[in-house]
N, C-alpha and C positions, 0 to 999 in steps of 0.2 A: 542554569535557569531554564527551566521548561517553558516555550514557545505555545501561545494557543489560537495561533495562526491555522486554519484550516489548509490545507494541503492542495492546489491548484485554484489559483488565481489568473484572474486575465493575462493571457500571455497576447499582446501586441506585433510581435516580432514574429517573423517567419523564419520556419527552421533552417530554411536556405538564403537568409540573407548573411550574408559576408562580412567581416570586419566586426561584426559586434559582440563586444566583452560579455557575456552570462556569466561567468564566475568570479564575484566581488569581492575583497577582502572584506573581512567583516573589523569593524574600526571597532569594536570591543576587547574581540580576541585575537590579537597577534597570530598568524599562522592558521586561522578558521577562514569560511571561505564559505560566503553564501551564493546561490544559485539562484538569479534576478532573470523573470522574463518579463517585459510589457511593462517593469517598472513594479514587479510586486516578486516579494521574495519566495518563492518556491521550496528551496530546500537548502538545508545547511551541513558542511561538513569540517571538521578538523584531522587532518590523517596522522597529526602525533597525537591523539586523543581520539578514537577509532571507537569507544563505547559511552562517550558522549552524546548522548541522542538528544539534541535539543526543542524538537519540537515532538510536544505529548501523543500525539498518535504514533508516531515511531516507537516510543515506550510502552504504549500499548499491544506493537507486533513485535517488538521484542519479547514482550512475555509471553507468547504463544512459539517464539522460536527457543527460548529456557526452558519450556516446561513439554516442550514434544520430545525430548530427549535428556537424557543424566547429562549434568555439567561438564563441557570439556568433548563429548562424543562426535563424531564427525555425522555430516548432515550432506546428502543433495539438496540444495536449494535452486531453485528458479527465480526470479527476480522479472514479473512482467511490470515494465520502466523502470530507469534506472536513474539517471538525473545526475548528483553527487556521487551517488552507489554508499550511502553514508549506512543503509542494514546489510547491505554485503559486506563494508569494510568490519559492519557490527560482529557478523556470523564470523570471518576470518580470525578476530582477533581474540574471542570465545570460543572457537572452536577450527581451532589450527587444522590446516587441509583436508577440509571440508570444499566439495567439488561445487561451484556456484557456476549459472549461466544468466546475465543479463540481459535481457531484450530489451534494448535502447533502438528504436528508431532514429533519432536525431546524433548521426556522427561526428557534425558538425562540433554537439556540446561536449560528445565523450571525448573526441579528441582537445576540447579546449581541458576536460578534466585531468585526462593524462599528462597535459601538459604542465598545468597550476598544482593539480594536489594527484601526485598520481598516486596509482596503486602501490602495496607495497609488493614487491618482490617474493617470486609462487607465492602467491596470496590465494592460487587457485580460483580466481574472477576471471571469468570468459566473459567478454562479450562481444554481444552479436548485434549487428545494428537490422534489426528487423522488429516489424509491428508485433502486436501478442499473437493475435491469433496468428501469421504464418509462423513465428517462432514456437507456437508451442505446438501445433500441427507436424512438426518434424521432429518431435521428443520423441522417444519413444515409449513405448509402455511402461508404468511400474517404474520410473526415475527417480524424480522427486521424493521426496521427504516431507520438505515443506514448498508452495507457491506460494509467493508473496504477488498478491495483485498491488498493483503503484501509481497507476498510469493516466496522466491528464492529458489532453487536450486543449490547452488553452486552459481554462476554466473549469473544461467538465470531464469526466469520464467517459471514453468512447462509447457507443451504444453497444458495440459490439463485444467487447470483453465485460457483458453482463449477461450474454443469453443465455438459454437453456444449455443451447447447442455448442457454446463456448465452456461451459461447466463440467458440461459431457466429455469433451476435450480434455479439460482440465484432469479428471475425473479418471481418465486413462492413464494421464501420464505418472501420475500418485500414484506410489505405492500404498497398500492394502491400508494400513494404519499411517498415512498421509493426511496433512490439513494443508487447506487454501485459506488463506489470511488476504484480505482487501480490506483495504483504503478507499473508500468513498466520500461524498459530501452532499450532504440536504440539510433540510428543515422542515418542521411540521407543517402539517401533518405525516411529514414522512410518505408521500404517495408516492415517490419512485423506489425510494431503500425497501418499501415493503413489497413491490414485486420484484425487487433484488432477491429478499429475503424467501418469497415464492417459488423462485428458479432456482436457488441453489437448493429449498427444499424438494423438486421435482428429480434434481440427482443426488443429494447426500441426505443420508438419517439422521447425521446432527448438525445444529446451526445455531451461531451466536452472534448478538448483536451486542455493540458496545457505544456509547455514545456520551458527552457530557449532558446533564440535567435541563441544560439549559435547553441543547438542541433539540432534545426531544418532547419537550413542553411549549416547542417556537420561539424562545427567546430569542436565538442565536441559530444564524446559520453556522455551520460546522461540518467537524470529521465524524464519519459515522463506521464503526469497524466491524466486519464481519468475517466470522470464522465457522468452514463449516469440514465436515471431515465423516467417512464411513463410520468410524468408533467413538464411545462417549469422550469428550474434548472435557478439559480440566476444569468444570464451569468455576469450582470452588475455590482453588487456587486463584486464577482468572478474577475472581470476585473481589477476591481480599486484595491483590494488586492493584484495583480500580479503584477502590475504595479509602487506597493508602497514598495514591499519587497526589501531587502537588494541585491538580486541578482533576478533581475523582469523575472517573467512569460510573454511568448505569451497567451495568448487565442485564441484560432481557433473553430468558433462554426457554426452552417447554411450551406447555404451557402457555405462557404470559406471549413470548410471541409471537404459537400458532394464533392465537389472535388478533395479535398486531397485525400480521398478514392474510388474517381470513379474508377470504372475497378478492385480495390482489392477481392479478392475472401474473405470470411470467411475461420478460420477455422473449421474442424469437427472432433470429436472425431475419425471418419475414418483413419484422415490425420495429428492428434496434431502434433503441432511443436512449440517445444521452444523459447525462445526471443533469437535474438542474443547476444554473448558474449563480452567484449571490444576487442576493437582492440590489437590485439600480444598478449592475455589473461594477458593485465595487472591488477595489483591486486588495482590499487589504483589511480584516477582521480583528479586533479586540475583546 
C-alpha cells in the first residue's frame, strides 16, 4: 500500500542524542521497519522485501532509476541522504552490483540501521557519514549515473543542496547522459520549488517536475519531484507511470514549466534557503 505521507517531517530529536530508538518495527508488517524522528515517520523499509517502496515519491524515483537504463544493467548511483537506504536496497536488488555511495550524515541512525535491518551482503552500498555537499565535493568527475537528492533536515531541505553552485557540483560529478532525481517538499504557490526549478535550469537543458494535483493547486502540502539531466529525460514514459500510480502524478515539463518558473530567481550559496516547512509545523500529512 502506497504511503502519501510527504517525505521529512519534524524531526524533534537531535542527531547526537543517545539511547533513542529511530528504527520502529512497523506493527503491520512483520520484519518492516519504519524510520521515526520527533514522533513522525520518515522513511520505511523491509530488507526481505527490498522492492517494496511504500511510500509514493519513492515510486516516483524509482521510475527514473528503470527507465535511465535496460532492466537489470548496472548503474553508479549516489544517494545524497540515506535514512533506511530503502532506494539503495531498491537499486541492489534490480540491479545486482551496481556501485552505490550514501551520504548519511547521521552515524548515529546508519549504525542503528545496520544493526536492525542491515544491508544485505556485497550489496555494493558504501557509506559515508558526511553532509552532501562535502560528500559530493570529493566524487569525482563523470561518476554517477544517477544522483538521488533525499535529504531533510528536520522538516526541510537544506538550503544548500539546492543552489546553483550545488548543481554545478552535482553536474560534474554525472556522467555525460546522467540525471539528478530530488525529493523535495512545498505548496502552492510553489515559490520555493519554482526557484528550485530555476537553478537546476541555470545548469541542466532538461528539467521535470512531478507532483500530486493537489499540491500543486494548494490543497496539500506535499512531495514535489524533480528530474533534471544534460539529455532529453523520458518525459513520456515518466507521464504514463504518474498517471498509472495509486495516487497519480502531474507532470509539468517544457513549455508549461518555463512558466511555472518564469521570473523565479535561483538560489546561491550567497543567499541558501531552506524548503518550506508544513503548515502549523505539523508532524504528519493525509
Amino acid at each position: 500500500m502506497t504511503d502519501r505521507r510527504p517525505r521529512g517531517e519534524p524531526d524533534e530529536t537531535s542527531h547526537t542524542d543517545a539511547g533513542i530508538e529511530r528504527l520502529i518495527p512497523d506493527p503491520d508488517r512483520p520484519g518492516a521497519w519504519v524510520v521515526r524522528m520527533g514522533g513522525a515517520d520518515q522513511s520505511w523499509v523491509d530488507p526481505e522485501h527490498p522492492t517494496r517502496l511504500e511510500f509514493d515519491y519513492m515510486e516516483r524515483i524509482a521510475d527514473h532509476l528503470d527507465l535511465h537504463r535496460p532492466p537489470g544493467e548496472r548503474m553508479r548511483v549516489v544517494h545524497v541522504g540515506g535514512a533506511g537506504m530503502n532506494l539503495a536496497r531498491y537499486v541492489s536488488a534490480t540491479r545486482p552490483t551496481s556501485p552505490q555511495i550514501v551520504l548519511e550524515p547521521d552515524a548515529r541512525l546508519t549504525e542503528e540501521v545496520r544493526r536492525k535491518a542491515p544491508l544485505p551482503v556485497r550489496s555494493g552500498i558504501k557509506v559515508r557519514p558526511l553532509d552532501g555537499r562535502t560528500g559530493i565535493a570529493a566524487m569525482r568527475d563523470d561518476y554517477a549515473d544517477v544522483v538521488i537528492l533525499d535529504a531533510f533536515a528536520g522538516a526541510r531541505v537544506p538550503g544548500d543542496l539546492v543552489t546553483v553552485e550545488c548543481f554545478t557540483e552535482v553536474s560534474r560529478m554525472l556522467a555525460p547522459d546522467g540525471v539528478l532525481v530530488a525529493n523535495v517538499t512545498d505548496s502552492a504557490p510553489m515559490g520555493w520549488s519554482r526557484r528550485v526549478v530555476a537553478g537546476l535550469g541555470e545548469v541542466f537543458s532538461q528539467v521535470v517536475l512531478e507532483a500530486e494535483s493537489a499540491t500543486l493547486k494548494g490543497r496539500r502540502y506535499g512531495n514535489v519531484i524533480l528530474a533534471a539531466s544534460h539529455l532529453p529525460l523520458p518525459v513520456g514514459e515518466v507521464t504514463r507511470r504518474c498517471a498509472g500510480a495509486a495516487f497519480p502524478f502531474r507532470v509539468v515539463h517544457g513549455p508549461a514549466l518555463e512558466r511555472m518558473a518564469a521570473g523565479a530567481m535561483p538560489f546561491t550559496d550567497d543567499a541558501p534557503e531552506p524548503s518550506p516547512g508544513p503548515p502549523g509545523g505539523a508532524g504528519y500529512f493525509s
